[in-house]
C-alpha positions in Angstrom: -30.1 2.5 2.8 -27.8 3.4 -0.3 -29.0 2.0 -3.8 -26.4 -0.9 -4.9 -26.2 -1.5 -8.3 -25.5 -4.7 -10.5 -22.4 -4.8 -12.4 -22.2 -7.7 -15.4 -18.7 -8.5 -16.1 -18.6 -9.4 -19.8 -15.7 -11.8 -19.9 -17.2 -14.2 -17.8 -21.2 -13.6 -18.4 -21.2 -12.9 -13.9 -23.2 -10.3 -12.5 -21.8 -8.6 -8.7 -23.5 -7.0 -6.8 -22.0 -3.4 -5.6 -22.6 -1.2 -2.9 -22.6 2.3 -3.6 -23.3 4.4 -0.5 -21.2 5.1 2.3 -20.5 2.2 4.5 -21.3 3.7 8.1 -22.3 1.4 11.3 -22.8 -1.3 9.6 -24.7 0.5 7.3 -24.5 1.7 3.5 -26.1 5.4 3.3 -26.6 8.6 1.6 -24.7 11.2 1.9 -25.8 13.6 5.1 -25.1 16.7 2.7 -23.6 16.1 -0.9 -25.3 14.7 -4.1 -22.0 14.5 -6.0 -21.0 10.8 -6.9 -17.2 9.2 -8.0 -17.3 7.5 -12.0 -15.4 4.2 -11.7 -13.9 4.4 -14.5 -12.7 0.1 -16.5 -9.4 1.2 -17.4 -9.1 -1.5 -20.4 -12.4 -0.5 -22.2 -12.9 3.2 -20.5 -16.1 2.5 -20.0 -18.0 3.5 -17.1 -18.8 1.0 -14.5 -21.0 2.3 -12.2 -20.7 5.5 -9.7 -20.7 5.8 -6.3 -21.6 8.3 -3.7 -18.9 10.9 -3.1 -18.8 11.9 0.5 -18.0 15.0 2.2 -16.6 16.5 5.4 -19.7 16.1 7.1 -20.0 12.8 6.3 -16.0 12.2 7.6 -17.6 14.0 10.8 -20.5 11.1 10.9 -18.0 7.9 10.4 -15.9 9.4 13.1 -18.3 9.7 15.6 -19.6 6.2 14.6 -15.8 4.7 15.2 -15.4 7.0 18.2 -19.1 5.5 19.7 -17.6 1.7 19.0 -14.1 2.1 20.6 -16.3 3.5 23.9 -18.7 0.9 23.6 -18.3 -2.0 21.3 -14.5 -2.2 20.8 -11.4 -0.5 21.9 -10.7 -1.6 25.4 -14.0 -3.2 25.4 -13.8 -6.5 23.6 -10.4 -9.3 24.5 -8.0 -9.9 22.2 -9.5 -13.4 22.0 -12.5 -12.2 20.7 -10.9 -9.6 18.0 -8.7 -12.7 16.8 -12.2 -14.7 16.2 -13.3 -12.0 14.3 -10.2 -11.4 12.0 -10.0 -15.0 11.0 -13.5 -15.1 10.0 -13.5 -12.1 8.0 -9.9 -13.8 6.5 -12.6 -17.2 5.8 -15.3 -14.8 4.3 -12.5 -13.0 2.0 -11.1 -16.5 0.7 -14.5 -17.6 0.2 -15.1 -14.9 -1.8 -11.8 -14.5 -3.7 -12.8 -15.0 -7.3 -15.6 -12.6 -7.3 -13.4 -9.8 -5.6 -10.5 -10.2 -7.7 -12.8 -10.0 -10.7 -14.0 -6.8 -9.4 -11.1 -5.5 -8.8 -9.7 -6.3 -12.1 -12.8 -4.5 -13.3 -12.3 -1.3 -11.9 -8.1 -1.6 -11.4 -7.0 -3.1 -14.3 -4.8 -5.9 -12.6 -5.0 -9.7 -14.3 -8.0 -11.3 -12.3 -5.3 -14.4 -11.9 -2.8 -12.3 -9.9 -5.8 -9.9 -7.8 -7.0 -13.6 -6.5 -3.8 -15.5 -6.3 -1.5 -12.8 -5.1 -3.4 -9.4 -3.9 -5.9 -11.4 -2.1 -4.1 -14.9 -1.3 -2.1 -12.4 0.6 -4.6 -10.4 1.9 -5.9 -13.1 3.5 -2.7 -14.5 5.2 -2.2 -11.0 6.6 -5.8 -10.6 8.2 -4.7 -14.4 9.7 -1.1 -13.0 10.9 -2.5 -10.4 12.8 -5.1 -12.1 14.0 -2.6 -14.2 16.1 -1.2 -11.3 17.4 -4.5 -10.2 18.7 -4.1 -11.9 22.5 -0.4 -11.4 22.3 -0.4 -7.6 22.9 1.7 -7.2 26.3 3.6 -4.8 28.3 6.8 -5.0 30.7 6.6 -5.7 34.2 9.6 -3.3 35.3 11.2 -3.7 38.3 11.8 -0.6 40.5 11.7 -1.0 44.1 10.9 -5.2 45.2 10.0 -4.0 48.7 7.9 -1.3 48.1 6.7 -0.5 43.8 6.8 -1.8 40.8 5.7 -0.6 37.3 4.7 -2.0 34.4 3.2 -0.8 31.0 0.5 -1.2 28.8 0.2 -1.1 25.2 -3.0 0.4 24.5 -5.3 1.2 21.7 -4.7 4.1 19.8 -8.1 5.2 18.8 -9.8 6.3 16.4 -7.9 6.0 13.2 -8.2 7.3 9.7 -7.1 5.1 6.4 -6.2 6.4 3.6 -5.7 3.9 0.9 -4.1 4.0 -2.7 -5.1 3.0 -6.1 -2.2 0.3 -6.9 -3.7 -2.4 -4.5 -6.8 -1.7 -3.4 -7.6 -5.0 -1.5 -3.8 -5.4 -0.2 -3.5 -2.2 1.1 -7.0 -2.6 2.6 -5.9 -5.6 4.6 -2.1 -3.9 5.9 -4.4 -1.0 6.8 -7.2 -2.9 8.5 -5.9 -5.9 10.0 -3.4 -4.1 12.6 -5.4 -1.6 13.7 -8.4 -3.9 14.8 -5.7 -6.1 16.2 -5.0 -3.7 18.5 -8.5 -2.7 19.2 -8.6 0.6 17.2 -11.8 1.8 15.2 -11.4 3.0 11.9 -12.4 5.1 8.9 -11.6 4.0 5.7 -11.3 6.0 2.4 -10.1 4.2 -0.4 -9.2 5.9 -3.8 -11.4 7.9 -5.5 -10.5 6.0 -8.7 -10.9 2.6 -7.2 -13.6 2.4 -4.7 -15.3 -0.9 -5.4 -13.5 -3.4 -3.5 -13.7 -1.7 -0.2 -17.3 -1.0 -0.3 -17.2 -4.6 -1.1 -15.2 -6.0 1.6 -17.5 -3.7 3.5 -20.0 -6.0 3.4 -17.8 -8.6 4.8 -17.3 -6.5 7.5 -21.2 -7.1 8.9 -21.5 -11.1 8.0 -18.0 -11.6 9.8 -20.0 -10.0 13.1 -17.9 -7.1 14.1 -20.3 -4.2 16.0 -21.6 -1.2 14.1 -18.7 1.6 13.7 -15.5 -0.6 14.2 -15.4 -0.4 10.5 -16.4 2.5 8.2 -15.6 3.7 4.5 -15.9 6.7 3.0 -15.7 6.5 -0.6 -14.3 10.7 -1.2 -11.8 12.9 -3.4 -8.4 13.1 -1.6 -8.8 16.8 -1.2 -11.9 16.4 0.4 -12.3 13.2 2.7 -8.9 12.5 3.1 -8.0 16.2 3.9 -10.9 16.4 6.5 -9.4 12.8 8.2 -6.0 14.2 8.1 -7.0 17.5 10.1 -9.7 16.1 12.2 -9.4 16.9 15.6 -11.0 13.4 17.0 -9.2 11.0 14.8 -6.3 10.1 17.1 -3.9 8.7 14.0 -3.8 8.7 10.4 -2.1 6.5 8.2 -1.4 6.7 4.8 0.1 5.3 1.3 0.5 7.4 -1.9 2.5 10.3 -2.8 5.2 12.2 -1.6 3.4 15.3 -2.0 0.3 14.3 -0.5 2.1 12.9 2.1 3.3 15.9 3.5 0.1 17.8 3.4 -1.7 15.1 5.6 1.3 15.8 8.2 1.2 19.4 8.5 -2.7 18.8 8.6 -2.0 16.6 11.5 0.3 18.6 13.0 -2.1 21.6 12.8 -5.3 19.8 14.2 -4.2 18.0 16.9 -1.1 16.4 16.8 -2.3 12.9 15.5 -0.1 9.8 15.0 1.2 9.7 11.9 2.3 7.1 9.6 3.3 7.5 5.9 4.0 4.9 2.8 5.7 7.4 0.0 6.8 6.9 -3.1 10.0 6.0 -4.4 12.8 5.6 -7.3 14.2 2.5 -6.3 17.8 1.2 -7.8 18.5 -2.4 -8.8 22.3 -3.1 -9.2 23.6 -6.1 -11.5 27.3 -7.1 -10.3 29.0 -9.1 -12.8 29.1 -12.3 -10.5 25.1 -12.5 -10.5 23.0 -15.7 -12.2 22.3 -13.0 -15.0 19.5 -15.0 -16.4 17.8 -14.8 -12.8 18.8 -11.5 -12.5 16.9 -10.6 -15.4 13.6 -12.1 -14.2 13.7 -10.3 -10.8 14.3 -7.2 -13.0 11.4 -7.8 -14.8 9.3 -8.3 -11.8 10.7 -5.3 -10.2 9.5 -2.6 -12.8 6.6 -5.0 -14.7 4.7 -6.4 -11.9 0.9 -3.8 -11.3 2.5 -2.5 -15.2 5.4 -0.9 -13.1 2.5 0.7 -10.6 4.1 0.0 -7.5 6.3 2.4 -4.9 9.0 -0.2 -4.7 9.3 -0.5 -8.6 12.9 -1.3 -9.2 13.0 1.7 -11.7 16.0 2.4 -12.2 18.8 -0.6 -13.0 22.8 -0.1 -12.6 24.6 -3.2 -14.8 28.2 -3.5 -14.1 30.1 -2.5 -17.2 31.7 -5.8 -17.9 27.9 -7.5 -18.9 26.2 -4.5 -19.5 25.9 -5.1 -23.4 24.9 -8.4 -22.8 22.3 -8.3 -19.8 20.6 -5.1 -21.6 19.7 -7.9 -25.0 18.5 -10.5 -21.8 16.2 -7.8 -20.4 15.0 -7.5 -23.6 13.9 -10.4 -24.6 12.1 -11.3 -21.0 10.3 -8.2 -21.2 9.2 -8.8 -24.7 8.1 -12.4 -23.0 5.1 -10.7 -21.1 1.7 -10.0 -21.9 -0.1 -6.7 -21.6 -3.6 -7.1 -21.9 -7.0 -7.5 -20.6 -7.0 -8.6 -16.8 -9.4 -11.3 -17.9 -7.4 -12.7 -20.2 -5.5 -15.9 -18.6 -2.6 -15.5 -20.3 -2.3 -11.5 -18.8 0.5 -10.7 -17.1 0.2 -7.5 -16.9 -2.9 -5.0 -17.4 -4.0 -1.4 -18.3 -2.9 1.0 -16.1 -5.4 2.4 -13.7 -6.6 5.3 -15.6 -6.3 8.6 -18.2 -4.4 10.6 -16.1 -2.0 7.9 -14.8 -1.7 7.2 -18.5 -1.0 10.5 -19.7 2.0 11.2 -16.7 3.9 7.6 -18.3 4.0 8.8 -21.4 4.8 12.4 -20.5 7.8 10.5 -18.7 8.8 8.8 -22.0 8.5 11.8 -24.2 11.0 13.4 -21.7 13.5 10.3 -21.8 13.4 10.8 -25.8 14.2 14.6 -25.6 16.7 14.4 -23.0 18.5 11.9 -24.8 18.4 8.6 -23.2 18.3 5.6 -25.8 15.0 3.5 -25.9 15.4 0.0 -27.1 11.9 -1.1 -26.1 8.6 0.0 -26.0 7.5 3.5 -25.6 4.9 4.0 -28.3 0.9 4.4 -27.7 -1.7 1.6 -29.0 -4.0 1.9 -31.2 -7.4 1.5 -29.9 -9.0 1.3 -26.4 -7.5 0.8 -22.9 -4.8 2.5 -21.0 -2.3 0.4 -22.0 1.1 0.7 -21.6 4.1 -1.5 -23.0 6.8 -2.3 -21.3 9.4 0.7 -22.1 13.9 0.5 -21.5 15.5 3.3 -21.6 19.4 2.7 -21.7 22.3 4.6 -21.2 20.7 6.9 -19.2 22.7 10.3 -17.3 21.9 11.1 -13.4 19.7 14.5 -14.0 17.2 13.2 -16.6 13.7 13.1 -15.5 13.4 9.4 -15.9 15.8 8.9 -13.3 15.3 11.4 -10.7 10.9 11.3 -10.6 9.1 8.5 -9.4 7.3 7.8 -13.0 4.8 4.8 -12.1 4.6 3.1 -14.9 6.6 0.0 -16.4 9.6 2.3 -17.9 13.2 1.3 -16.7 15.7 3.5 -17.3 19.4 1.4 -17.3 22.7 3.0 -16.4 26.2 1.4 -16.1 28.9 1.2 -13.4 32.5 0.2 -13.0 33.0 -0.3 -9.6 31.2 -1.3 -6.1 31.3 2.0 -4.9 30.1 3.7 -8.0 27.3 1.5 -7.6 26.8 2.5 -4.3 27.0 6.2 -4.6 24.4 5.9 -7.7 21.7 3.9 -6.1 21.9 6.3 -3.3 21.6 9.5 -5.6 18.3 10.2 -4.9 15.3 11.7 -2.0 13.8 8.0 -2.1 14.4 5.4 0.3 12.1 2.7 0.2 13.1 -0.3 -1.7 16.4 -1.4 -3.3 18.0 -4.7 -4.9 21.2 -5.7 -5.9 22.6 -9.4 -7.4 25.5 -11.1 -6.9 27.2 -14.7 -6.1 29.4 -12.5 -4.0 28.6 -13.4 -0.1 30.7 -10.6 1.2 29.5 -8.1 -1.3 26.0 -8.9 -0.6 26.6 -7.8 2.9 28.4 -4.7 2.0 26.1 -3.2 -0.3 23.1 -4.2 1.7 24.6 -2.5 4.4 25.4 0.3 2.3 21.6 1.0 0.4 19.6 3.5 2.3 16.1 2.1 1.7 13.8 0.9 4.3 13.8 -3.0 2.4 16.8 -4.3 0.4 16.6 -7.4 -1.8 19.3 -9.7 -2.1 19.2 -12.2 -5.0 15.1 -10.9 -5.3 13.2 -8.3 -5.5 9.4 -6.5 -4.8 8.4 -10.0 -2.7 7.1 -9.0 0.9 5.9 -10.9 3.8 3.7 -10.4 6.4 5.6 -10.9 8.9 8.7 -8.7 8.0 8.4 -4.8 8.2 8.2 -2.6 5.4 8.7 1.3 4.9 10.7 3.9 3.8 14.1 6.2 4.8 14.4 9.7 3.3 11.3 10.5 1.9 9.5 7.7 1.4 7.7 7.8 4.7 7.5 7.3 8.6 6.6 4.1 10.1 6.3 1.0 9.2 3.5 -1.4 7.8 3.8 -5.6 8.4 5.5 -7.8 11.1 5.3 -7.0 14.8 6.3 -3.4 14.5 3.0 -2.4 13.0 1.8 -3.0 15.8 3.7 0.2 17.4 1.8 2.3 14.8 -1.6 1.5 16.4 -1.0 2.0 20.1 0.2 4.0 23.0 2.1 2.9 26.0 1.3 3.5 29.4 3.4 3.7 32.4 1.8 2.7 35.3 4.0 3.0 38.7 2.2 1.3 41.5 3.3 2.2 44.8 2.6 -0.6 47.7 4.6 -0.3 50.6 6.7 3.6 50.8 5.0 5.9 52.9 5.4 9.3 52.3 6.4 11.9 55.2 5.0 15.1 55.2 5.7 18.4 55.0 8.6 18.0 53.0 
């Protein structure tokens, strides 16, 4: 067994207890062949927390042959839907029993408010786990009709397999849950491998894993560095699917790794540049809160962050001094401060790419009327940062920066509007306000991202798909359709009454 440690979190005097091995049947162990370990890093002190073991390809080799054992054995085809239902629900009991402790964890090693990891990232968490555990006995086929005399058809949605997880940094506990909860619904087996810079919540939930009751190998993470754990799931030759969420660029390594191996399922949640448009009809003071939440929510960490804002010429001036002032309104701070609404970022490097991002905006000319100077002191913190009149080919408008910097631009008409949101490789989210019915449709219609908001923005549900157009990915995550991402359909034609004359 893998030596935990015991992590004291100062705000609050507590003391967790963490896993640090790799979490394998069941079990937490060593690595088979590496001694390197991961430093999880606080991001608002930059102190070190703890480390954990680091694994390797070999040890990608020993979780998959653990998950591939349980979908023969244990799960898969195995086990009724009845049974992996009973199973989601409790580990969705365990999780909200647990919620306070986890979401101070994860605040620890994220950087998130503690108040929005517990009452958002997991509350939600745990409703998805619940959602798909009712679609657990509800996984059916067709019954086709082909010949009422003699056949008949009918298909089955099975299993996919064995699948590799690949998790993100922004949400460690959410996108644990829209990763996991599908995939056993379905009766797949994974492997997990969470971030590399923020590990602790999915060892953690790990242990929830084994007192919810599900058999040795269903479940299995893999703490490792991108270019090591998750390159070795993404070109494994037993892993029948891979999913994953992150970058762009990543993202298209992991397909030509799958496409290389052995043509694995594939399903990808990218980054984006998303455009929020203001029409001059809109409840502006409304307007201007969604905007906030759109680029200030995670500190602007997010793939949907509504990052780049088109205001209709005619209230431009004046909803630019409202977004202002409501930005101003939020607190950066210490996750474990009550009155946080918004944390570090995750760490140096994430840190040091924002305000790269903001230099740029400065020497390319864009006016900033908020924000965009460093702290004094410790923490990765970064202030909420507008950048106004802003042109199409700056930097701050074409990358996806990941950080809470909005960079503003104005429009004259509908279609101008249009044509600007669409101005870019990234189709994942998009928002747009207005008291306009008909004009709602039409630009709605008109967005190329995978989820528009109308009159909102950057609130999901679990039971409404999400993903991307362009290149924010392939597939999608949430509602019924995930469950297309985690099986295969069989034809089976059954033949009951033709009799076939030979030779032909």
């Amino acid at each position: 067994m893998a030596q935990a440690v015991t992590v004291s979190v100062a705000a609050t005097g507590k003391k967790i207890d963490v896993p640090t091995g790799l979490f394998i049947n069941n079990e937490f162990v060593p690595s088979v062949d590496s001694k390197e370990t991961i430093q999880c890093i606080n991001p608002a002190t930059e102190e070190v927390i703890c480390s954990v073991v680091a694994g390797s390809e070999k040890d990608i080799d020993v979780a998959v042959a653990a998950a591939r054992k349980a979908f023969k054995t244990t799960w898969g085809k195995n086990v009724t839907g009845f049974e992996r239902s009973r199973l989601l629900n409790k580990l969705a009991d365990l999780i909200e029993r647990d919620a306070q402790e986890l979401a101070e964890l994860e605040s620890l090693n994220n950087g998130k408010p503690v108040k929005i990891a517990r009452d958002f990232d997991i509350g939600d968490s745990v409703q998805c786990l619940r959602y798909y555990a009712g679609w657990a006995d509800k996984i059916v086929g067709q019954s086709i009709e082909v010949d009422n005399k003699t056949k008949v058809a009918f298909t089955r949605h099975d299993p996919i397999g064995v699948c590799g997880q690949i998790i993100p940094w922004n949400y460690p506990i959410n996108m644990w849950s829209w990763k996991v909860a599908p995939a056993l619904a379905c009766g797949c087996t994974i492997v997990m491998k969470p971030s590399e810079i923020t590990p602790l919540t999915a060892l953690k939930l790990s242990e929830l894993i084994v007192e919810a009751g599900f058999p040795p190998g269903v479940v299995n993470t893999v703490p490792s560095l991108g270019s090591v754990g998750g390159a070795a799931l993404a070109a494994h030759k037993d892993v029948d699917k891979v999913a994953f969420t992150g970058s762009t660029v990543t993202g298209r390594k992991i397909m030509e790794a799958a496409a290389k191996s052995n043509l694995k399922k594939v399903s990808l949640e990218l980054g984006g540049k998303s455009p929020h448009i203001i029409f001059e009809s809109a409840d502006l003071d409304q307007a201007a809160n969604w905007v906030g939440l759109g680029i200030l929510y995670n500190t602007g960490q997010d793939c949907t962050a509504g990052s780049r804002l088109f205001v209709q010429d005619t209230i431009y001036d004046k909803f630019i001094q409202l977004v202002v002032d409501k930005f101003k309104q939020l607190k950066v701070t210490n996750g474990f401060d009550e009155d946080a609404g918004a944390g570090p970022v995750v760490s140096k490097m994430q840190y040091d790419k924002i305000f790269s991002y903001i230099e740029s905006g400065k020497q390319q000319g864009a006016r900033l009327v908020l924000g965009g100077e460093k702290r004094p002191g410790k923490g990765y913190f970064v202030d909420p940062t507008i950048f106004v009149d802003v042109k199409p080919d700056m930097q701050i408008v074409r990358d996806e920066i990941f950080g809470p910097v909005l960079a503003v631009a104005k429009f004259s008409t509908e279609e101008e509007a249009i044509e600007l949101a669409n101005d870019t490789t990234y189709g994942l989210g998009a928002g747009l306000h207005s008291n306009d019915a008909g004009q709602c449709m039409r630009v709605s219609q008109a967005l190329e991202a995978g989820t528009v908001w109308v009159n909102q923005y950057n609130l999901l549900n679990n039971n409404v798909p999400f993903g991307g157009k362009k290149q924010s990915g392939i597939g999608r995550e949430l509602g019924s359709y995930a469950l297309e991402e985690y099986t295969s359909v069989k034809a089976v034609h059954w033949n009951y009454g033709e009799k076939l004359d030979w030779p032909l």
